[in-house]
C-alpha positions as CSV (number, residue, x, y, z in Angstrom):
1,X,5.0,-47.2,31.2
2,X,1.4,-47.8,31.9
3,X,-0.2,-46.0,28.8
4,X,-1.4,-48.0,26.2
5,X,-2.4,-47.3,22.3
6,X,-3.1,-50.8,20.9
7,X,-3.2,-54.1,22.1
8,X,-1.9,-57.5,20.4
9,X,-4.3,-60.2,19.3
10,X,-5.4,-62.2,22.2
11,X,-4.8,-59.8,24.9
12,X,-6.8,-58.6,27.6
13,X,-7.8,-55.0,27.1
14,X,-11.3,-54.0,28.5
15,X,-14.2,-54.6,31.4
16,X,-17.1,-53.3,31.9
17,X,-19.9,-53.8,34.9
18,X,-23.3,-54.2,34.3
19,X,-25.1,-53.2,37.1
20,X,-28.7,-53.5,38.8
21,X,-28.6,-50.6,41.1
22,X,-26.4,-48.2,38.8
23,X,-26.7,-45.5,40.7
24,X,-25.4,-46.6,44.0
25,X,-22.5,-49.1,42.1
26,X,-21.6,-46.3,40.4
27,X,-20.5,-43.7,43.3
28,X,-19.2,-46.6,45.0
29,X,-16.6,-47.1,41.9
30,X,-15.6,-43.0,41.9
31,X,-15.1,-43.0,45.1
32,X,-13.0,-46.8,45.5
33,X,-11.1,-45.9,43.0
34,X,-10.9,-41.7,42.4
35,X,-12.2,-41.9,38.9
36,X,-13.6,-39.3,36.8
37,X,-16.1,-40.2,34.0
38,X,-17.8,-39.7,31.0
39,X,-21.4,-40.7,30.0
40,X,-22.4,-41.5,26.3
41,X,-26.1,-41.1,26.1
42,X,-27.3,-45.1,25.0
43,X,-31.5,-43.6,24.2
44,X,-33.7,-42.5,26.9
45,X,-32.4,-42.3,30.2
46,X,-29.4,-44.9,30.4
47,X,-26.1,-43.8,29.5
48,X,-22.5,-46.3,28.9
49,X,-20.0,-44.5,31.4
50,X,-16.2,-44.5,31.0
51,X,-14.5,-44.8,34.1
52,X,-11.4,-42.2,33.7
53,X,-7.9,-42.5,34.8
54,X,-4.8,-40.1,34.4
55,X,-6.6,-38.7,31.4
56,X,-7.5,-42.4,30.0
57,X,-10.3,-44.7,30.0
58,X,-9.8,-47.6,32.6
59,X,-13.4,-49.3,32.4
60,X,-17.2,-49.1,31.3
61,X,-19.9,-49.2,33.1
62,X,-23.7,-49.1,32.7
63,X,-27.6,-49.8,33.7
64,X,-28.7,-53.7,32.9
65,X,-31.6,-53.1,30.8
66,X,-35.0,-54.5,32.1
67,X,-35.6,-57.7,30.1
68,X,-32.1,-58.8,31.4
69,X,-33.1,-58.0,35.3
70,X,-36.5,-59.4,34.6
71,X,-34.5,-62.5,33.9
72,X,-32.6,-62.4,37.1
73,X,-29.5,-61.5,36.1
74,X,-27.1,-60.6,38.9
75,X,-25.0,-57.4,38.4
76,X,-21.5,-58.3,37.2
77,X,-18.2,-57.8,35.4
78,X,-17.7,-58.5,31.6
79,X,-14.2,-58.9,30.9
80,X,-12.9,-58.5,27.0
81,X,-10.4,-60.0,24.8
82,X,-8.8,-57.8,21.9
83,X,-9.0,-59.6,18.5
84,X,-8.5,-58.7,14.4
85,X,-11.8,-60.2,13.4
86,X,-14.5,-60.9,16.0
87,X,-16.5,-62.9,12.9
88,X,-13.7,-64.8,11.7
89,X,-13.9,-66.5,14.9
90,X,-17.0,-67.5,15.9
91,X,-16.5,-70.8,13.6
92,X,-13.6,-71.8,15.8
93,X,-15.7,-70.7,19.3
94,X,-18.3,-73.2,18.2
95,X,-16.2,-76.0,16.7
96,X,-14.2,-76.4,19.9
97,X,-17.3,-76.8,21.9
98,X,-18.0,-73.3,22.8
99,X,-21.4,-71.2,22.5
100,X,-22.0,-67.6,21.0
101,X,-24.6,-65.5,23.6
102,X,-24.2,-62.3,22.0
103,X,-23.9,-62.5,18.1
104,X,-21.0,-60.6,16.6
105,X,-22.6,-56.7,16.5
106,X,-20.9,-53.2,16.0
107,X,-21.4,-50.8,19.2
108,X,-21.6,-47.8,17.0
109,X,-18.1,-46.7,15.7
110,X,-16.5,-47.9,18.6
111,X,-16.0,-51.6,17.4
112,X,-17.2,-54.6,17.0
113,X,-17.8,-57.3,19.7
114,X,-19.1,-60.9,20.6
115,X,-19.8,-62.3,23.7
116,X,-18.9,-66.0,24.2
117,X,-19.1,-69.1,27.0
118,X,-16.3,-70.9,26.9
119,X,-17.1,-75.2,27.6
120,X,-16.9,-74.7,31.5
121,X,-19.6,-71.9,31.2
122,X,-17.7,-68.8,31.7
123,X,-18.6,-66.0,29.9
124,X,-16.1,-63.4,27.7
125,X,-16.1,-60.7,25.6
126,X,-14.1,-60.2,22.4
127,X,-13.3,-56.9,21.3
128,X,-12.3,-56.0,17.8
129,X,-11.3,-52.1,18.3
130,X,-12.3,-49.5,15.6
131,X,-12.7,-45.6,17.8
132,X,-12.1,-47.4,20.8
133,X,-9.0,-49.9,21.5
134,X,-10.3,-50.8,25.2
135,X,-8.3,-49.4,28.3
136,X,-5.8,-46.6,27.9
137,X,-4.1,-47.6,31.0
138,X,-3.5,-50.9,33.3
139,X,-1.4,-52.4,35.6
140,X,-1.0,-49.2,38.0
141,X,-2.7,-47.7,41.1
142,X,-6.7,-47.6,40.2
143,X,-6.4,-49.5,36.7
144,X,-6.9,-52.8,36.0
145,X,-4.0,-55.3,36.3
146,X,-5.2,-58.9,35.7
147,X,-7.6,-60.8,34.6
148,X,-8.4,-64.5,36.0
149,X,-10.7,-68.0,35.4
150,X,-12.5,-69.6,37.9
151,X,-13.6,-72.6,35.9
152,X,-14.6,-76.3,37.4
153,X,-12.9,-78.1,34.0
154,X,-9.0,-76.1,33.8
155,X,-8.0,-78.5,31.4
156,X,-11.3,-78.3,28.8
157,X,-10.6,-74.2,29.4
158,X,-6.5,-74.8,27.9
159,X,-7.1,-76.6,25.3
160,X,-10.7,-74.2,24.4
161,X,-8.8,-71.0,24.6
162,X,-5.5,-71.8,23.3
163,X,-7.5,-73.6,19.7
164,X,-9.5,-70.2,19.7
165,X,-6.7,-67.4,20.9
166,X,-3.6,-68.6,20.6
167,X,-2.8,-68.6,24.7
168,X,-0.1,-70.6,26.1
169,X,0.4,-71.5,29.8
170,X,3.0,-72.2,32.5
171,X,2.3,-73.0,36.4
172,X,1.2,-76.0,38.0
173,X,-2.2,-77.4,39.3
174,X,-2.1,-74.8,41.9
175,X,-2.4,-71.9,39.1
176,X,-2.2,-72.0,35.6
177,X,-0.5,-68.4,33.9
178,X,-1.8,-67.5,30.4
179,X,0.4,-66.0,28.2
180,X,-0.2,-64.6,24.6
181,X,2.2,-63.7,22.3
182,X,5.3,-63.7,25.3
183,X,3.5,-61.5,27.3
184,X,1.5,-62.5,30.7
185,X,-2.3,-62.3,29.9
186,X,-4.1,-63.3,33.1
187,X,-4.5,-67.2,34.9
188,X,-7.1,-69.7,35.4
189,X,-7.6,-71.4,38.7
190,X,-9.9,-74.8,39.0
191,X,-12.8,-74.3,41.9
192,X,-12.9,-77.1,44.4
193,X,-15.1,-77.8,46.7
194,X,-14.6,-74.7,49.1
195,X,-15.8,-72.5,46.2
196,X,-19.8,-74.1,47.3
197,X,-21.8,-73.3,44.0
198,X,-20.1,-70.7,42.5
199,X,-20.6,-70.9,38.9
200,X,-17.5,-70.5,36.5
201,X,-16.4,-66.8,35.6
202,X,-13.8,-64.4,34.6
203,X,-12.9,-62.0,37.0
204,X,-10.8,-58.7,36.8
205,X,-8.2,-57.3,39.0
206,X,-7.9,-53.7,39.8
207,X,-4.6,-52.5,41.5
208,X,-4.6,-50.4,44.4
209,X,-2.3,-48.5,46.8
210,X,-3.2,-50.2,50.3
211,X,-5.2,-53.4,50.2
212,X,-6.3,-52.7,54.0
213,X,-7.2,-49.0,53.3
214,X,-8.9,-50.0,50.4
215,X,-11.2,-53.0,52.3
216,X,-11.7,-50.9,54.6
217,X,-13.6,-48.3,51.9
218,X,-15.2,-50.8,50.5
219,X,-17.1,-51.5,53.5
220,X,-17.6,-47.8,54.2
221,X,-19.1,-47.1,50.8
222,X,-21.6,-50.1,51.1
223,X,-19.8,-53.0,49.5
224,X,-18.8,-56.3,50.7
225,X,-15.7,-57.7,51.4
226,X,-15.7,-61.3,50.4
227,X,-12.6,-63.2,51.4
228,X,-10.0,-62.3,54.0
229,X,-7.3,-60.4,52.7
230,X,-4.1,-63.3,50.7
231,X,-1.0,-63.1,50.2
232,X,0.7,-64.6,46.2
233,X,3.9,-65.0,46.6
234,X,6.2,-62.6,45.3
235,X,3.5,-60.9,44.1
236,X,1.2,-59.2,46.9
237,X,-2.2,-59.1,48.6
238,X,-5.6,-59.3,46.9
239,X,-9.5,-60.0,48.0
240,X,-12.7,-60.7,46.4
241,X,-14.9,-57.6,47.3
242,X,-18.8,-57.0,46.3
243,X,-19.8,-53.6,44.8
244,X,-23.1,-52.6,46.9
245,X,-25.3,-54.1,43.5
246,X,-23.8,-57.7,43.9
247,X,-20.9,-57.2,41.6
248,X,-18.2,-59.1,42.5
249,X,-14.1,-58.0,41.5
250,X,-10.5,-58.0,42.6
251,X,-8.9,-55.6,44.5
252,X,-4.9,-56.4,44.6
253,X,-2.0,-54.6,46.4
254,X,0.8,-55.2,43.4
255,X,4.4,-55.7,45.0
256,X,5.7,-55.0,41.4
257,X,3.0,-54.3,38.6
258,X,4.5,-55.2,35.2
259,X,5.0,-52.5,32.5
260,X,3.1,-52.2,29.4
261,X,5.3,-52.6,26.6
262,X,4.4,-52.1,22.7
């Protein structure tokens, strides 16, 4: 109910953290979260790890290389979208007033990808899967289970993603649910003030057993927690939490996760 082989057009299917201390960020995720892993050798002494679950890959991880920390980049999450043609759509990124980052480039016979900022400034991945289709399990203890915008313009990010992906959207001004193809693919939220100068981002949810056992580790294993522990209706607790490089992710007690469905 919670494996997956191949993901629809449009739909969430992959993050990956890039990190600053990678040692440290990385124990702190085994531990968190009781995943294995497996390291491909990128040259020299940095390797891409997949974070694995039940037998599956749940996420990536790896070292930011040094002209990126030499340009102060903070350690963070990359969250992907799976498309049929990452090239086909950089025309459309551009045309409704988005920006390309990374141009459209294979990651050896994995696939090919593209990173984009949408017109609030949030970044994303999009993933077109050859060897590798993105997670091979979600939305169950210790895999990720949602995927969500904090952007300072929600209306510029509708009308942006749905001209480039396709995504519809219910909710009200409270939160916005995407949707993609009839299935629930994530939600945006629009940052007032209380969010100070937090600049616009995609962030992912990862499920786990006990929210307060789990803030608890956190702590323990030299992370932050961010915000108190909240409550979505119907739907159960979640915080923000800081991986001991700066990081920063969801961690969500699911009352009822959804079930993948091909």
């Amino acid at each position: 109910m919670y494996k997956v082989t191949k993901y629809p057009h449009g739909t969430f299917s992959w993050a990956d953290n890039t990190s600053t201390n990678a040692e440290a960020a990385k124990s702190f995720y085994l531990d968190l979260f009781g995943w294995g892993k497996i390291d491909h050798p990128l040259g020299g002494d940095m390797f891409y790890t997949m974070f694995q679950h039940e037998g599956e890959h749940a996420a990536g991880f790896a070292p930011m290389n040094p002209d990126m920390q030499a340009q102060g980049i903070p350690s963070h999450w990359t969250n992907y979208v799976s498309v049929d043609d990452v090239d086909a759509l950089v025309g459309p990124i551009k045309a409704n007033g988005g920006s390309i980052l990374v141009e459209p480039m294979d990651i050896f016979d994995s696939g090919r990808m593209l990173i984009l900022a949408d017109p609030t400034g949030a970044q994303l991945g999009l993933w077109q899967p050859k060897n590798h289709i993105g997670a091979g399990i979600v939305n169950t203890v210790g895999a990720m289970c949602w995927n969500e915008l904090l952007t300072r313009d929600a209306a510029a990010a509708k009308a942006f993603y749905s001209a480039v992906l396709g995504w519809e959207y219910y909710g009200d001004e409270h939160y916005i649910h995407i949707t993609n193809r009839g299935r629930n693919n994530g939600g945006m939220m629009e940052m007032g003030e209380h969010f100070g100068e937090m600049p616009p981002m995609w962030m992912v949810y990862f499920h786990v057993a006990d929210i307060d056992a789990a803030m608890n580790r956190v702590s323990e294993l030299g992370g932050r927690v961010v915000t108190q522990k909240m409550e979505a209706p119907d739907t159960g607790w979640f915080t923000v939490v800081e991986d001991p490089a700066g990081a920063v992710f969801y961690i969500m007690q699911l009352a009822k996760a959804d079930h993948w469905e091909e």
